[in-house]
N, C-alpha and C positions, 0 to 999 in steps of 0.2 A: 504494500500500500504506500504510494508515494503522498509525500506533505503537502502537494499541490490538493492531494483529496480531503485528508485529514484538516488542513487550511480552509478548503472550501464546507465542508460539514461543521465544522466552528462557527465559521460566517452564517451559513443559513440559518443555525441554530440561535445563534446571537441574535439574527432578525426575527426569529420566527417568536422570541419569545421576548424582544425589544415590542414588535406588534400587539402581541397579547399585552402586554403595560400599556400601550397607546391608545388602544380600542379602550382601555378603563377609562381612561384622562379625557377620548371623544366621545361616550355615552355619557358623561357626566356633564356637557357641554350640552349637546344634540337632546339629551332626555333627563331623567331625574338623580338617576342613581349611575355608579360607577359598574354595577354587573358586574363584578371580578366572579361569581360563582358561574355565571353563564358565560361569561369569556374561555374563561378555565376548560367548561365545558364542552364549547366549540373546538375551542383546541385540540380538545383530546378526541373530538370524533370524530376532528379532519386526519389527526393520526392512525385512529381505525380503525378506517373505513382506506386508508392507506395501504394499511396493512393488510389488509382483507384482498384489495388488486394484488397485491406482490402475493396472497396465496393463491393465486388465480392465476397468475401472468408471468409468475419470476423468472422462468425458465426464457423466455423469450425477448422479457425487459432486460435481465443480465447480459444479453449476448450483446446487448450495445449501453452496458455500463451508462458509460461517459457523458454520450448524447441525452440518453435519457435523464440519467444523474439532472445535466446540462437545462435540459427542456424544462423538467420539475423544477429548477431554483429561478427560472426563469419566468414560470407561469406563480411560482408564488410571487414574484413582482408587482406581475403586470395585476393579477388579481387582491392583492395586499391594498390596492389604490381601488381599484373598479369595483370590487366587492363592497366595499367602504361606499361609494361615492351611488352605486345602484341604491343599496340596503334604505341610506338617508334617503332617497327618493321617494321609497314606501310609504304607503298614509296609513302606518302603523303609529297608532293612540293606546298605550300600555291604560288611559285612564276607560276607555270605554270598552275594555276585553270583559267587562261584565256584562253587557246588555247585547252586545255587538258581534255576535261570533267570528263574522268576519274580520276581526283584529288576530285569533286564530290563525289564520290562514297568513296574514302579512307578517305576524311571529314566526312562522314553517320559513316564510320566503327569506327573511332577514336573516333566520340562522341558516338554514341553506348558504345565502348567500356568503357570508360568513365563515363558515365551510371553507369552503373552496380553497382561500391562501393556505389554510393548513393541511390541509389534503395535500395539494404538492409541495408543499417544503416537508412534511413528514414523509410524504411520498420519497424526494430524496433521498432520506436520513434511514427508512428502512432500506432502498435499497442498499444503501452502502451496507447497512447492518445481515445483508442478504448474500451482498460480495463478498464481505470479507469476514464471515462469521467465526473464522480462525484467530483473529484480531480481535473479538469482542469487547474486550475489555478495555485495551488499547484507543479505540473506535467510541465506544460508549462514552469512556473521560470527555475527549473530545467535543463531542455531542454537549452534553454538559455540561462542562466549562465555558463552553461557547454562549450556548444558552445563560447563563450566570452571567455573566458578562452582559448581553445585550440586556435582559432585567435589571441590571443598576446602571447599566451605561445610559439609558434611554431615560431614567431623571434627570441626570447631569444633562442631555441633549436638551429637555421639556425645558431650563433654566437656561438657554442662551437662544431654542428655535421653539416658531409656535410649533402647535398640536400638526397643522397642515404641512410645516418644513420636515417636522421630524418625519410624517410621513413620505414623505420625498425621499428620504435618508434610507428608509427601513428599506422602499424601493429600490434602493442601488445599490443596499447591501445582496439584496437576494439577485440582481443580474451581476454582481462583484460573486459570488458564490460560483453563479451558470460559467464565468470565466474561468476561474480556478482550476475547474478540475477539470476543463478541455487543456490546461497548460502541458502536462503528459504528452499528448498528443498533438501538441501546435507545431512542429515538424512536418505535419501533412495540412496541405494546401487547404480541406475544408477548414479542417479543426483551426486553420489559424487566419481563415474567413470570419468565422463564425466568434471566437477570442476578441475577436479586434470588434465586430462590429456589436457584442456584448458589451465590452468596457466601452466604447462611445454611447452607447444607450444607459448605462450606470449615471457618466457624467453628465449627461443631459435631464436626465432623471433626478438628482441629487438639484440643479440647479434651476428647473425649469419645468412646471407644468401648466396646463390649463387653467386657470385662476376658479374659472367656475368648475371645476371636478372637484380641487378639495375645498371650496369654500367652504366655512362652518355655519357662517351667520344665515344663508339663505335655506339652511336644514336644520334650524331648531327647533322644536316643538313650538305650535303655535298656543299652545296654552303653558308657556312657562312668561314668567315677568317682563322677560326682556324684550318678546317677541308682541305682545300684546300694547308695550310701553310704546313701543316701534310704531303699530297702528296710530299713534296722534298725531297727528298734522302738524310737520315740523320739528320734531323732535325727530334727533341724530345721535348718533356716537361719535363724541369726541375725541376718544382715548382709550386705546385699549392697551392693557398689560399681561403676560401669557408667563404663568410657572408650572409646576406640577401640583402646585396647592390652588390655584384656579383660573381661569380667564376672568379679568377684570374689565368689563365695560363701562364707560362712564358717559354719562346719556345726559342732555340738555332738552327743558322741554319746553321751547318762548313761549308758543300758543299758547298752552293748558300746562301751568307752570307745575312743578310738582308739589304736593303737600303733603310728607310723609311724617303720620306722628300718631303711630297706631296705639287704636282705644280711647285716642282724644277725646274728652268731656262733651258731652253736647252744650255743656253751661258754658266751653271756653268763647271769648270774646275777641280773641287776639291771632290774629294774622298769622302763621310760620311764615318767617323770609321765604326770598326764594331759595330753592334747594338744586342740587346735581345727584341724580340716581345714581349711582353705584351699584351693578350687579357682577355678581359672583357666578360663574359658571350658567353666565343667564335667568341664574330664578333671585338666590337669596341678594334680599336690598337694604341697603344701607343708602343715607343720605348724605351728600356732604352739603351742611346749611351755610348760605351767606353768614358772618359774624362782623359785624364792625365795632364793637367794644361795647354794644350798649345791652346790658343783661335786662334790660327790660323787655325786650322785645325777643328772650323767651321764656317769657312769662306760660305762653301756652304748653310749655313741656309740665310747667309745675300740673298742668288739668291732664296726666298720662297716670293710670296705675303704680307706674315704675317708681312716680315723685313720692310714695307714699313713705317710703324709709327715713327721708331727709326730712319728715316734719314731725320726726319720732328723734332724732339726733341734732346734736348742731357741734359746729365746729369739727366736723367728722375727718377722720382719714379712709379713702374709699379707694376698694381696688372693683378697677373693672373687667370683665373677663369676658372678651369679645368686644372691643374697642369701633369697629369698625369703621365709620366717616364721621365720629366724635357724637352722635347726639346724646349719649350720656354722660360724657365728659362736657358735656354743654349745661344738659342737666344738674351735675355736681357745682360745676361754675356758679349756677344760678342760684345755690343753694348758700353760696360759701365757703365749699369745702375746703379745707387747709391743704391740702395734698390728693392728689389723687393721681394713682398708680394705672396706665390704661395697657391691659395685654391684648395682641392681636396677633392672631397665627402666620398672617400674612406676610412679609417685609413690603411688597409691592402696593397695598392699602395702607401702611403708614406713607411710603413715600409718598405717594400721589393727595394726600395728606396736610403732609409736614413740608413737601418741597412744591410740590407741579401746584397744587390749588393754596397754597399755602397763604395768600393774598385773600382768597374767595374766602378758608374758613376760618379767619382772622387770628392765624397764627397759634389755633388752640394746643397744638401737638407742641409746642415751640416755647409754652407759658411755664413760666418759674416752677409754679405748683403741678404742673402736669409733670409727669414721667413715665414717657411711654417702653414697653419692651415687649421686646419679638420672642414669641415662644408660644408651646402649646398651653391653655390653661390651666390644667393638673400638671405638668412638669412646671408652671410659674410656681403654681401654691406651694409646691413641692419645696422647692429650692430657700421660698425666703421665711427667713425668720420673726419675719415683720407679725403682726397683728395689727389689724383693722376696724374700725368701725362700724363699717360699709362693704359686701361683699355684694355685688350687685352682675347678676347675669341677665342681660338684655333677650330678646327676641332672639332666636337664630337663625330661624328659617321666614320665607316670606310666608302669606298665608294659604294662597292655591298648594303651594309645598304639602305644608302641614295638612291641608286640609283633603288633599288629596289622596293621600294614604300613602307619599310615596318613598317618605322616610324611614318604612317598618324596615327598612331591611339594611340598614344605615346602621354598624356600630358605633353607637354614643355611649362615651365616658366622663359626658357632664353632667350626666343625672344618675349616676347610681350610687345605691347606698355609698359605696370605699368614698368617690366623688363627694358626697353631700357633709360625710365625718369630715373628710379632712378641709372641706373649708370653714366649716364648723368650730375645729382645732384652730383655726387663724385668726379666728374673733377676739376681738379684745373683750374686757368682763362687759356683758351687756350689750354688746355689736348685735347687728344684725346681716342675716344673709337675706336675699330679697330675688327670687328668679319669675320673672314675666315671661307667659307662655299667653299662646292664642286662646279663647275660648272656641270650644266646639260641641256641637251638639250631635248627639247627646253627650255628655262630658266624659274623656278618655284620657289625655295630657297632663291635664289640671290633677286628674285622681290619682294617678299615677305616679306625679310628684309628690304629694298629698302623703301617699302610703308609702313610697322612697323615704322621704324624709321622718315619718313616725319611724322606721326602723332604722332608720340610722342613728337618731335620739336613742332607739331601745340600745342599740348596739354600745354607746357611751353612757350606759346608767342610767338614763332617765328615766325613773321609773313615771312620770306624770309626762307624758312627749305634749300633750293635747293647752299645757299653762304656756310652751313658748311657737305656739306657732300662730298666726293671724293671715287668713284669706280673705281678697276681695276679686270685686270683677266689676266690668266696665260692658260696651255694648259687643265689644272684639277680644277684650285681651282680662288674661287673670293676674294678678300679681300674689304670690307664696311671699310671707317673711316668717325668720326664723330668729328667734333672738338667745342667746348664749345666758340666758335666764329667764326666770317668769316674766312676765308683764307686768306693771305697776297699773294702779288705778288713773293713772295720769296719761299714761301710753293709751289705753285701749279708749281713755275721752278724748284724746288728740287723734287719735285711728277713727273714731267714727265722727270724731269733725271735718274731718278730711274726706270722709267718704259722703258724706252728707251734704258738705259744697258741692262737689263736685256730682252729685247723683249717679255716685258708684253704691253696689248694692255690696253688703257685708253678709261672706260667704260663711267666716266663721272667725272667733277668736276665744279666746276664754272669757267661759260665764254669759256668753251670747246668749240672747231671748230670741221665742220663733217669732215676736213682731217683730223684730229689727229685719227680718231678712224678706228679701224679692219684692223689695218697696217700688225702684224704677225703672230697669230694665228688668221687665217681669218675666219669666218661664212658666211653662203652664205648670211645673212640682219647682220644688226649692230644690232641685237634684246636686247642689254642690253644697247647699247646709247638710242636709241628709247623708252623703256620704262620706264629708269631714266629720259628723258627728259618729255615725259607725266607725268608721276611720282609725277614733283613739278609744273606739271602747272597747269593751271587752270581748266582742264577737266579730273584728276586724278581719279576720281569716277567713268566716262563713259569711260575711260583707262581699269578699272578693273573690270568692270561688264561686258567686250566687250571681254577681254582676253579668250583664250579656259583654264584659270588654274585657279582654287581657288587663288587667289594672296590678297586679301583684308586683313586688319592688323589684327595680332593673338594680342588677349586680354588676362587676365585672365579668364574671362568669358567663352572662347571660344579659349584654349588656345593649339589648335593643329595645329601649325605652318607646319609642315611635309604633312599635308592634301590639297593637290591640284581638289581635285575630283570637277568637275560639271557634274549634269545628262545630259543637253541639249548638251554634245559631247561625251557621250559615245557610240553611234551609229558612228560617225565620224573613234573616234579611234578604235573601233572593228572591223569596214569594211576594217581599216590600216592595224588590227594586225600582218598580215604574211608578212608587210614592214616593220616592225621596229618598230610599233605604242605600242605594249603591254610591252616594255618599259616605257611606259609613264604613263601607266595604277597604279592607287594608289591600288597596289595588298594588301593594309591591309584593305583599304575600301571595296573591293571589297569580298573580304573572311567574314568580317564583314554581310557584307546585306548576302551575301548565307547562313550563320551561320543564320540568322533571318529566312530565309525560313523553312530552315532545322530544328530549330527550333521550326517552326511554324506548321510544318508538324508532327514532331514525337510526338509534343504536341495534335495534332488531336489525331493520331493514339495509345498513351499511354495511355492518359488521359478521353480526349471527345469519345472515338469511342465506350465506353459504354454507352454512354447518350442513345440507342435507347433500352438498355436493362434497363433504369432508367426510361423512358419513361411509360416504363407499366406498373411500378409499383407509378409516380407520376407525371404520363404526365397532363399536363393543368394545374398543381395545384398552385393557388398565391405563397405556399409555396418553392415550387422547384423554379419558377421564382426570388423569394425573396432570396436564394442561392444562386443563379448563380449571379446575378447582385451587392450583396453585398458584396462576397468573389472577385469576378471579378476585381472590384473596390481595394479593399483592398491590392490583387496581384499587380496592378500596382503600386497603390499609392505609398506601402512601397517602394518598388525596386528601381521606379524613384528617391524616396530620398535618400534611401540608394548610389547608384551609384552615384548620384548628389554631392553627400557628401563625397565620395570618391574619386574621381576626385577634389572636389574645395579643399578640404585637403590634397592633394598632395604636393600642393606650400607651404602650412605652417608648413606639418611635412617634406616636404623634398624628398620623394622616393615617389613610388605607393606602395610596398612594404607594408612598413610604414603604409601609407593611409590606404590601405585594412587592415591592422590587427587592428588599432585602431580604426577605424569607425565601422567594422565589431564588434568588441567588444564595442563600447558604444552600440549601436543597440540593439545587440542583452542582454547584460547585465542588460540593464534599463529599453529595452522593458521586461525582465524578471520580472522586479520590479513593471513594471506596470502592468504586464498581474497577477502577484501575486495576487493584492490592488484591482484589476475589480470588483470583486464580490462584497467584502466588502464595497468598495466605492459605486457600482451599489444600495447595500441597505440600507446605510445611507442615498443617495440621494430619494429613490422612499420614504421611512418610513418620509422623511421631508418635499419632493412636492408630497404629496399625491393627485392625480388629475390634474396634469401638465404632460406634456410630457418630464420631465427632467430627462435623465437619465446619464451612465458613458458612453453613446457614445455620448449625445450632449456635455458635459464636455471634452472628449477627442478630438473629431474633434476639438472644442473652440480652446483648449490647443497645437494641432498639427499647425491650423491654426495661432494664436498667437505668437507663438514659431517662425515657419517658416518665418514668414513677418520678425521679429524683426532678424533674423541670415540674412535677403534677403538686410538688411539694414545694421545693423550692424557688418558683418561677414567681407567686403573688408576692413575695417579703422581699424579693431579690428585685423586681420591678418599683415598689414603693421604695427602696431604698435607692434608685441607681435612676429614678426618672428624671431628676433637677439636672444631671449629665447633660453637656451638649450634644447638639444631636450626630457630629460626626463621632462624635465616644460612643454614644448608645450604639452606632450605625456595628462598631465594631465587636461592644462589648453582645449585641445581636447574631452577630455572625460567630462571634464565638458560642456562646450558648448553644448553634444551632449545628454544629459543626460535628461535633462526636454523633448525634442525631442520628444527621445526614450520610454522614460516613458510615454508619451501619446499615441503615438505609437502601444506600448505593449497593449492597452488596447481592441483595436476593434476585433481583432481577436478571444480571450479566450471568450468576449460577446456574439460573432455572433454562435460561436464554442458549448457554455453552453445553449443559446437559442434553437438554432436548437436540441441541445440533447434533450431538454425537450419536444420539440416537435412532433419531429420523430428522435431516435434515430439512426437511420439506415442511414439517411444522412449527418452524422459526418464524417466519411470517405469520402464522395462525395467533400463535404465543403471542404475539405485539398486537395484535387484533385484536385478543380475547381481554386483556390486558387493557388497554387503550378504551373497551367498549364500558369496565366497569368505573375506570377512571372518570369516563363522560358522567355516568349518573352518580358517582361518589361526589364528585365536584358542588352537584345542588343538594344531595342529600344529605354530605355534610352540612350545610347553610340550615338545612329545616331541622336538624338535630341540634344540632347550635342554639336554633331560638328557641326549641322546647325544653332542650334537657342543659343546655350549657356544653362548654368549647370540653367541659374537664370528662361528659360521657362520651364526647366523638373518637376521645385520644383515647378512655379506655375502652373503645367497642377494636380499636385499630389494634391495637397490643393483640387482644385476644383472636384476630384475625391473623394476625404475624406467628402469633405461636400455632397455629393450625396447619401451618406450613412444614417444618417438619413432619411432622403426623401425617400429614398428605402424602410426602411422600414413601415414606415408608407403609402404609397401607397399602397403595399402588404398588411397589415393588413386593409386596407379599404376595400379591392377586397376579404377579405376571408367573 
């Protein structure tokens, strides 16, 4: 096997899985959510169902390697862009696959099309693993390492080219591939046609395409913020900024000027300046408000939910957590505060901030008392020592967002119990924590924090949670305070003066009476007194097992706050839906499980639906059962972990983003190193226990099992202590964690892969088939196991699937 091959399978690999990162960072743009579980998924079915032609075809494909090799890196190219650039064409509405069957169908089409680039870039990678299956190991690293590489190369690229350029890039990686491994043979007149006019089509590619093929703005859903802002007459983007943490649009709107200041008072009297929208991946908005020094003119913030903290404290030190175009640092301003701390995830929304509008928002990022810093907001709280008076978490999402259902599938690590203690922990005596969420009917969000937060009091002592918490709500939004002791009789007259100006209606506080509540924005029941009062009482448990909404407290563990779904009423609300009910419907759960059908189905019909033609050729035999059941196994195991670990390393490095390129890259990097060492380790071990059943799959299941217990244990205490790190320290102290893992990992597949070659050749291709088809459905099934049982049953449903693998095969070999 010449380097020019091994060279060109790195390359592919590094795109193919630089792609898979990039489709996350374009769904999250183009539609709601980033899809890392359906991406994954795609992935693995265009591998296959890959697999599945080379068991079909290999004898005929091999006899022209090269070309073929050649053709496959080259259609992943051309298809990595046109795939992309069809899909967004589709009038696929993930919000109307409830009522709409026909969204169905444009889901089939989009993953289909989708498809395709990994179908032949896996396409290549098995066949090499087809050519040179004497090399496996060798070959496999390769593969691997390559891949690991394009997964964390491709943030660093998302931080100096848009989402469109990189795609450019990924493109001329994969005809940089289809050149490679003709170089061998570029001696003969075709192959060195075909080389040359390969690398001209790379460089053209990397620096030049169709402006309308990858455009982004003209295929964003038309029911996300940014597209709907668009519709007013006259209103433009001024400015846009592109990271892997989001696309930043900044929108002006002369005609119909903007007026963001959600929950506003219907009592207020007073103007918002003009403002400049601000969105985030097209949906979530922040403002950046005109400010010319005079704090009376925003007096109308004080008539917002959120103002209710600052007329409970004075002279406050507040930290804020989600900073965004300052309007709560506007807020604090108005109020007084002495200091105030603003964290934002972003660096490219302070700039735009602090420098480019810095004139427009009257230098608020710039003022004495402000101090702003870049960081996620559990690693901020983490790190300072400080204590505050004011812990104050603004809105996060817009409201079509939240209201749509489309953040259930969205790991959030600001609303779970660990989250709620530790900023709790940062209170000075008597601070208060204060987080505003949207109201939504029937109420899901609001109770959810509600019951968060009495357990995370329960969890630090308190045995009374119900004396320091105080709810209200407005016609849009709710505001939660918490205070770091009981309420005084002074508080709770100041708390319903404030609510009473203002004609917000008082959800609950200590010692509350049922005339105080559902005075002016009326509901037809008091549904948020009622279930803050079940809430802290004594039957809180059969409150929230009885309720029609997922309401029970988001953990780390199980950290998707946004997720309301129970099956036992989704007959209820479907029989509703043409009342109003599909509203309520958590349309990201629900797109999810169809994603698993769908799935489930094209994985039949890709992969499995040649098994009747494998049949004749090794129907009955221990060996083909011994196949199926080992790779089967392997499929899920890895993916469970792989995702498990993705998700729980969200909160430590901070983004999903993030999470997927460095997990994807410890993985796939160390499982390289192990899948390398298999063989070699495999025959120090047999040449030492000559006569034992020891080999480098009982040593690696050992080492995966081992491994996984000690991270199931010491992964939460080792996170909470190591989060406040900056993030290239985490980036590595990540990759170490994940690394002995991985390295064990690496090892069962190139075993089972090199075994079976020896055996019957011909079912190496099947093996990556069979392999690839469970990996497809482990990808989402992980996701739905996650949000019902937590990240810590997916790892040990994985474990016990790994140890089944020995067992397999030594059953199998007793039966032959």
């Amino acid at each position: 096997m010449s380097r020019a091959t091994l060279a060109a399978v790195a390359v592919i690999s590094a795109a193919i899985l630089a792609y898979q990162v990039l489709l996350m960072r374009l769904f999250s743009i183009v539609s709601w959510h980033h899809f890392a579980y359906m991406i994954i998924s795609i992935a693995l079915l265009g591998f296959g169902a890959s697999g599945t032609t080379l068991a079909l075809a290999q004898r005929k494909l091999l006899r022209h390697f090269s070309a073929v090799f050649s053709a496959s890196a080259a259609l992943f190219a051309i298809t990595a862009i046109a795939s992309f650039a069809m899909a967004m064409r589709l009038p696929f509405n993930p919000l109307a696959i409830v009522w709409d069957a026909r969204q169905l169908i444009w889901l089939t089409l989009s993953y289909a099309l989708l498809v395709l680039p990994f179908f032949f870039g896996g396409g290549a990678i098995g066949l090499a693993f087809s050519r040179y299956k004497h090399e496996i190991g060798r070959l496999y690293a390769f593969d691997l390492v390559g891949a690991g590489i394009g997964a964390l190369g491709v943030v660093g690229v998302l931080f100096l080219l848009s989402p469109a350029a990189t795609l450019r890039v990924i493109g001329a990686l994969g005809l940089l591939a289809a050149t490679l491994v003709l170089l061998p043979k570029v001696a003969r007149r075709g192959s060195r046609l075909a080389a040359t006019s390969l690398g001209a089509a790379a460089v053209v590619v990397m620096f030049w395409l169709p402006p309308s093929l990858v455009s982004l703005n003209s295929h964003i859903s038309e029911y996300k913020g940014l597209a709907m802002a668009l519709r007013v007459p006259g209103a433009r983007i001024i400015e846009e900024r592109s990271s892997p943490l989001g696309l930043i649009s900044i929108l002006e709107s002369p005609t119909i000027p903007f007026r963001h200041a959600p929950g506003l008072s219907l009592n207020n009297t007073v103007e918002p300046p003009l403002q400049l929208g601000m969105f985030t991946d097209a949906e979530a908005i922040s403002t950046i408000t005109r400010f010319e020094g005079d704090l009376k003119r925003l007096s109308y913030l004080d008539f917002t939910t959120s103002a209710l903290p600052f007329h409970l404290l004075q002279d406050s030190k507040v930290l804020i957590l989600g900073a965004g175009g300052g309007e709560q640092v506007l807020l604090a301003l108005y109020h007084g505060a002495r200091q105030i701390d603003a964290v934002e995830l972003n660096p490219q929304i302070i700039d735009l901030v602090a420098d480019k509008y810095a004139d427009f928002a009257g230098g608020i990022y710039n003022r004495p008392e402000v101090d702003v810093h870049i960081g996620e907001a559990r690693s901020f709280v983490a790190r300072t020592a400080g204590r505050y008076d004011l812990i104050q978490i603004p809105l996060l999402y817009s409201f079509g967002t939240a209201a749509a259902g489309t953040q259930s599938l969205h790991e959030n690590y600001t609303y779970t119990v660990e989250a709620i203690g530790e900023y709790l922990d940062h209170l000075a005596a008597g601070g208060l924590l204060s987080i505003t969420l949207w109201l939504k009917l029937p109420p899901r969000d609001t109770l959810k924090l509600f019951a968060t937060t009495v357990e995370a009091l329960k969890d630090r002592g308190i045995a009374d949670p119900g004396a320091r918490i105080a709810l209200i709500r407005s016609w849009k939004t709710t505001t939660l305070i918490v205070k770091n002791g009981s309420f005084t009789a002074t508080e709770i007259a100041k708390l319903k003066d404030f609510a009473t100006g203002r004609s917000f209606d008082l959800a609950y506080y200590p010692g509350i009476r049922v005339e105080e509540i559902n005075r002016y924005n009326i509901l037809e029941r008091p549904y948020y007194f009622e279930a803050a009062a079940a809430l802290v009482g004594l039957h809180a448990e059969e409150y929230i097992e009885s309720y029609k909404f997922a309401i029970a407290p988001a953990t780390d563990d199980r950290p998707y706050f946004y997720d309301f779904f129970k099956w036992r009423f989704l007959p209820e609300l479907l029989s509703l839906r043409t009342q109003g009910a599909a509203a309520m419907l958590d349309m990201g759960y629900l797109v999810l499980f169809a994603t698993l059908i769908q799935a489930a189905l094209l994985s039949l019909l890709l992969i499995l639906a040649p098994l009747a033609i494998w049949q004749r050729r090794f129907g009955g035999t221990a060996l083909k059962a011994r196949t199926s059941a080992y790779f089967l196994a392997l499929g899920l195991a890895f993916l469970f972990i792989e995702i498990a670990y993705i998700q729980r390393f969200t909160l430590f490095l901070g983004h999903p983003l993030y999470a997927v390129a460095v997990v994807l890259t410890g993985f796939l990097v160390f499982a390289g190193g192990g899948s390398a060492l298999a063989p070699r380790l495999d025959r120090a071990l047999r040449t030492r226990h000559q006569g034992r059943r020891l080999g480098v799959l009982e040593v690696a299941v050992g080492g995966i099992s081992g491994v996984a217990v000690l991270h199931f244990l010491g992964l939460p205490p080792l996170f909470a202590a190591l989060i406040a790190l900056p993030d290239s320290v985490k980036i590595i102290v990540s990759l170490a964690l994940i690394a002995p893992l991985a390295f064990f990992m690496g090892m069962p597949f190139p075993f089972g892969i090199a075994r079976i070659g020896r055996e019957s050749p011909d079912l190496v291709p099947w093996a990556w088939a069979i392999n690839g088809c469970a990996s497809v459905i482990a990808a989402i099934l992980a996701t739905l196991l996650a949000i019902h049982f937590g990240f810590a049953v997916v790892v040990i449903i994985a474990i016990m699937l790994y140890l089944t693998t020995p067992l397999t095969l030594r059953m199998s070999d007793s039966a032959q």
